[in-house]
ZAVO-764530 format. One line per 2 residues: number of its first residue (from 0); for each residue x, y, z of N, C-alpha, C. Coordinates in steps of 0.2 Angstrom, whole numbers, plus 5000, padded with zeros to 4 digits. Each point is the difference from the previous one (the first is absolute). Layout:
BEGIN
NUM> X,Y,Z,X,Y,Z,X,Y,Z | ...
//
This chain:
BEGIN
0> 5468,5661,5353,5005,4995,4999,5002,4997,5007 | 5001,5003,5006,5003,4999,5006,4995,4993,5002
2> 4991,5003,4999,4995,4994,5002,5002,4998,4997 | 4999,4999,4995,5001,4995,4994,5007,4992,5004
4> 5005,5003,5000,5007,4996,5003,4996,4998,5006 | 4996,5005,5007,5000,4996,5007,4993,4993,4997
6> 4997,5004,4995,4994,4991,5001,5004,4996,4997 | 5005,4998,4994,5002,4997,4998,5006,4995,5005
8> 5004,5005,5004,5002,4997,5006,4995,4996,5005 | 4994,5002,5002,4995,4999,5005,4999,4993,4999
10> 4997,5000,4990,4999,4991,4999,5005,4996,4998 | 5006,5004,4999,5005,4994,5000,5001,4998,5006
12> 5000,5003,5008,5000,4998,5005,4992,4993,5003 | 4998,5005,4999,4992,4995,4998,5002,4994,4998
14> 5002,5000,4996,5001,4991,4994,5006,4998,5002 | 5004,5002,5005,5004,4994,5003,4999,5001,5005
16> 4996,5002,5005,4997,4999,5007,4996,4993,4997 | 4996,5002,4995,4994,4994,4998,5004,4992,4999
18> 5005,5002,4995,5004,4993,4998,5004,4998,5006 | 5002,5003,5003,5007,4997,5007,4993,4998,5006
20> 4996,5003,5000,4992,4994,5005,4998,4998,4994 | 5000,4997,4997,4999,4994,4995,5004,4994,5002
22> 5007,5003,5002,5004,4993,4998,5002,4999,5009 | 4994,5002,5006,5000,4998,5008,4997,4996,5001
24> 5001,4994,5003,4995,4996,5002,5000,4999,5007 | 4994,4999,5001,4998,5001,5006,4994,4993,5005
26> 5002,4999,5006,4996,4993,5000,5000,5002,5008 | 4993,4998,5003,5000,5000,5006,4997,4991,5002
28> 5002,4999,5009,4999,4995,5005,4998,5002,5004 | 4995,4995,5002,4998,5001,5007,5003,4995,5006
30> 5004,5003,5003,5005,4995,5004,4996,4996,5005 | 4995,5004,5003,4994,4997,5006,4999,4995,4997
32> 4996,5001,4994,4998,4993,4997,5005,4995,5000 | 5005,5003,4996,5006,4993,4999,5001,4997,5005
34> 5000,5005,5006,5003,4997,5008,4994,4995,5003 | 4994,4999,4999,4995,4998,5001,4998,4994,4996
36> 5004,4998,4994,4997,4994,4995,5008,4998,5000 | 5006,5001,5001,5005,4997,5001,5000,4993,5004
38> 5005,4993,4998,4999,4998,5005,5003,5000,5007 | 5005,5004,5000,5003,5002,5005,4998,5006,5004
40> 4995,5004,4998,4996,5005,5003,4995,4996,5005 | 4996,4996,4994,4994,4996,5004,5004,4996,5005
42> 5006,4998,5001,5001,4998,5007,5003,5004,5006 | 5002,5006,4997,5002,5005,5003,4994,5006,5002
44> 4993,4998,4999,4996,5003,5001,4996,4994,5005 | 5000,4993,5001,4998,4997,5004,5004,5000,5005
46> 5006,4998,5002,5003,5003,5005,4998,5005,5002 | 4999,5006,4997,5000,5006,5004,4994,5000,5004
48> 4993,4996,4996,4995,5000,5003,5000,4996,5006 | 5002,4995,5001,5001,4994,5004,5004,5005,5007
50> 5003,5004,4998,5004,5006,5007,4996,5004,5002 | 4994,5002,4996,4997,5005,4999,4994,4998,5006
52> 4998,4993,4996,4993,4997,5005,5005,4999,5007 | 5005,4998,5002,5002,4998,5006,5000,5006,5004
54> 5003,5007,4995,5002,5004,5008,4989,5005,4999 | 4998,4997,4997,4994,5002,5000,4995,4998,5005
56> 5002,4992,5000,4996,4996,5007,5002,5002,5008 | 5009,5001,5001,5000,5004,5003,4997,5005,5002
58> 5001,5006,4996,4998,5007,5000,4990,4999,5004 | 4999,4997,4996,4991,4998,5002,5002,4998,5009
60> 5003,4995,4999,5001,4998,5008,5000,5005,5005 | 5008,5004,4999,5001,5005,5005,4993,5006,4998
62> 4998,5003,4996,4994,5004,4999,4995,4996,5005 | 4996,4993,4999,4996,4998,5005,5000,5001,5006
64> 5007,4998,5002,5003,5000,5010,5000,5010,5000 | 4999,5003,4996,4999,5007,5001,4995,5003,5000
66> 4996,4996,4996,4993,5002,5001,4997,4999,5007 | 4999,4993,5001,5001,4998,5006,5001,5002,5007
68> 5007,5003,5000,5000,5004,5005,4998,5006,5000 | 4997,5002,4993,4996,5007,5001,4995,4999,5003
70> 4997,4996,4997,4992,4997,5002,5000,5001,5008 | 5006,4995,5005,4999,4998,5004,5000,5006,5004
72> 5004,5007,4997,5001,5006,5005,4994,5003,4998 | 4998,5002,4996,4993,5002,5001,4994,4997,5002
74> 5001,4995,5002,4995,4998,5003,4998,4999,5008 | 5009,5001,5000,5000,4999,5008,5001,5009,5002
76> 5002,5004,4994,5003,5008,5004,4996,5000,5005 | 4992,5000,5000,4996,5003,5005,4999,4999,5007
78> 5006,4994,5001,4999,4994,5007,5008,4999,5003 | 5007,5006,4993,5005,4999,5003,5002,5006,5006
80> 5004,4999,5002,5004,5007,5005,5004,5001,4993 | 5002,5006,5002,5002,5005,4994,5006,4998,4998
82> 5005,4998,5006,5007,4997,5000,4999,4995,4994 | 4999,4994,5003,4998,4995,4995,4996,5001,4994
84> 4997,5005,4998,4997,5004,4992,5006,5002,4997 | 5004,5004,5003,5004,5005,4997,5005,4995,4997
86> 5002,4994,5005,5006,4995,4999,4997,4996,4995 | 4993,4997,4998,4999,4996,4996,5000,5006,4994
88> 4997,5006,4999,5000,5004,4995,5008,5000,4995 | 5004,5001,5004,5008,5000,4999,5001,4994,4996
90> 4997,4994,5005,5001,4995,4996,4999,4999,4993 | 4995,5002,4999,4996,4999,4995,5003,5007,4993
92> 5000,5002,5004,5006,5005,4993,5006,5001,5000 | 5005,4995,5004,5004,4997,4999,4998,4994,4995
94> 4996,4996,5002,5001,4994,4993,4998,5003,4994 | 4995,5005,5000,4997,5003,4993,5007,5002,4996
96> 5003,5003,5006,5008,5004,4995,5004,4993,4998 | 4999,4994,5004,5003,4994,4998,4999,4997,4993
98> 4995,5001,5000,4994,4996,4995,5002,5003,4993 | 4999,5010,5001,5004,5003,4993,5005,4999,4998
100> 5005,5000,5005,5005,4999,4998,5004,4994,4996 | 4996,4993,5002,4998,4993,4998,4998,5001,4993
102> 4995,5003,5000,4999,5001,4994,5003,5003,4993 | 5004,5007,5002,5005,5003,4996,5006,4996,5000
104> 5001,4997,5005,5007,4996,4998,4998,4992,4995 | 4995,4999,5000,4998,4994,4998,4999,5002,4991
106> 4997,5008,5000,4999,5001,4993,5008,5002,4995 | 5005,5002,5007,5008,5001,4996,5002,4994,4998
108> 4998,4993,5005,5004,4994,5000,4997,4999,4992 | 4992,5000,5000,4996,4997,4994,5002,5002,4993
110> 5003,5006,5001,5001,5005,4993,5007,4998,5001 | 5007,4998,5003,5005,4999,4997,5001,4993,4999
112> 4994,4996,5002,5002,4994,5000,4997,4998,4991 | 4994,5004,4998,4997,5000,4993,5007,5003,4996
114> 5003,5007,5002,5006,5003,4997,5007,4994,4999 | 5000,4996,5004,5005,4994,4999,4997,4994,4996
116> 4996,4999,5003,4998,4994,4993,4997,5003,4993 | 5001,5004,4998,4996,5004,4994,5007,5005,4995
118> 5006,4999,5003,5005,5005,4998,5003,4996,4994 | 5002,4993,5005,5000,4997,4993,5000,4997,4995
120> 4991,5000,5000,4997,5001,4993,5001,5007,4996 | 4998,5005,5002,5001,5007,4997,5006,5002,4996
122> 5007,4995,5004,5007,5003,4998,4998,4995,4994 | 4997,4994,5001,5001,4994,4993,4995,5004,4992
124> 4995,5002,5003,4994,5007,4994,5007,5004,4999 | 5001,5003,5003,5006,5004,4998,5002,4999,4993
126> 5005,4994,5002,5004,4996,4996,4997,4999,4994 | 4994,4998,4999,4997,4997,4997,4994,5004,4994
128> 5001,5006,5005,4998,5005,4996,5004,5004,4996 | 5008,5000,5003,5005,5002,4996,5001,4996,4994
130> 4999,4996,5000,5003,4996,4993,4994,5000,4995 | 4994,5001,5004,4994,5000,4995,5001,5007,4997
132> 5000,5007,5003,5001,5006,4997,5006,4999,4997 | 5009,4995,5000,5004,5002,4995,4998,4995,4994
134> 4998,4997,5002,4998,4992,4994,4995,5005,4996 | 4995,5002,5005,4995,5003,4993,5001,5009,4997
136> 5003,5000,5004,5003,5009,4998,4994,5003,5003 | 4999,4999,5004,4995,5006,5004,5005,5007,5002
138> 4996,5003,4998,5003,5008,5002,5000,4999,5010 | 4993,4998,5002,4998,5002,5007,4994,4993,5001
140> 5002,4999,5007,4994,4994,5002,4998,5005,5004 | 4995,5000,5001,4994,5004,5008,4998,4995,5006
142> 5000,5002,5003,4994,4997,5004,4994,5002,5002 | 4997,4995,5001,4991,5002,4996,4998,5005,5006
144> 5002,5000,5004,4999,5007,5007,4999,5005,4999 | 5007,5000,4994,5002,5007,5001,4999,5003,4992
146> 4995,4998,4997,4996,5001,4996,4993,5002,4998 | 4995,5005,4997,4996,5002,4999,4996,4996,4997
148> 5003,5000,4993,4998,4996,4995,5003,4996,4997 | 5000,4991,4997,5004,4998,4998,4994,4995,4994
150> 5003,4999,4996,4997,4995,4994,5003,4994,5000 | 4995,4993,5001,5000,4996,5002,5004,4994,4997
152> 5002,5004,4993,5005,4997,4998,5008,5000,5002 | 5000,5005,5003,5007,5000,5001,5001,4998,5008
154> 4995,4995,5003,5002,4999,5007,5004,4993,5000 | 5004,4998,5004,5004,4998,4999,5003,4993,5004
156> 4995,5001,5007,4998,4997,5006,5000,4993,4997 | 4994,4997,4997,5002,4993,4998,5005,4997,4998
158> 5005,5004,4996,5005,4999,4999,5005,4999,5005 | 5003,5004,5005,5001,5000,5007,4999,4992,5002
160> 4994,4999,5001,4998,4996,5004,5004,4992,4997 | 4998,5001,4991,5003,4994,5000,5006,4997,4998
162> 5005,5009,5000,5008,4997,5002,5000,5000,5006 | 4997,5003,5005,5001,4997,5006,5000,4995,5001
164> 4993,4996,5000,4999,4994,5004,5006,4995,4993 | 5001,5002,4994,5006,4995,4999,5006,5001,5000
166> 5002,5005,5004,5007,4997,5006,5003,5005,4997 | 4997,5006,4997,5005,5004,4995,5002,5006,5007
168> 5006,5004,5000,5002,5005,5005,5003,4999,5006 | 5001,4995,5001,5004,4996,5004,5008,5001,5002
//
């Protein structure tokens, strides 16, 4: 009698687990995308490029005046006085420390200057995504990241894209 009661409890809990995920809806975006087909992205993605190539051409520059003077100590070490070795050596990894550093601070500049021009688009998908999940009763939007598997009907990214680009989230 006791089993009798625990299974009949077991599937009544069963049968509304099954109906109450029946009535979840669930849709994932891929925001990289969005951010990449927007038109606000696509210029916020060509700026960046356009800073990108400039502290690039730099960066090549100072790397060639570096190689350069490596070149030129190696090939004279064997004809310098030791003084003048050691002194050009110093130099030479003095700018190399120069060069890194150039470099680290050029990729924080790159990354908060991408995090500025990209914040807000992300807070307007927000927006935009809020209204699409309460207008359509979505239980949970995902993002496509943080997903394993998703069915290709419930992505929602196109969508996105085209309240964004018409002025929706604002």
């Amino acid at each position: 009698m006791t089993r009798r009661i625990l299974t009949l409890v077991a599937v009544a809990m069963a049968f509304s687990a099954t109906s109450a995920l029946a009535q979840n809806k669930i849709g994932y975006v891929d925001l990289q995308k969005a951010l990449m087909s927007v038109n606000e992205g696509k210029k916020a993605k060509a700026k960046l490029e356009k800073r990108v190539l400039a502290k690039q051409k730099e960066f090549d520059k100072k790397q060639n005046d570096l190689k350069r003077l490596k070149d030129e100590l190696e090939q004279q070490a064997a004809i310098m006085k030791d003084d003048l070795k050691r002194q050009k050596v110093q130099e030479y990894q003095r700018r190399l420390m120069e060069l890194q550093d150039y470099y680290i601070n050029n990729q924080k500049e790159l990354a908060d200057a991408e995090g500025k021009l990209t914040k807000p688009i992300f807070e307007r998908f927000e927006r935009i995504l809020q209204e699409i999940g309460a207008k359509g009763n979505f239980t949970v939007i995902l993002e496509k990241n943080a997903t394993i598997y998703f069915s290709p009907e419930i992505d929602l990214t196109g969508r996105l894209i085209r309240d964004f680009n018409a002025g929706k989230g604002k």
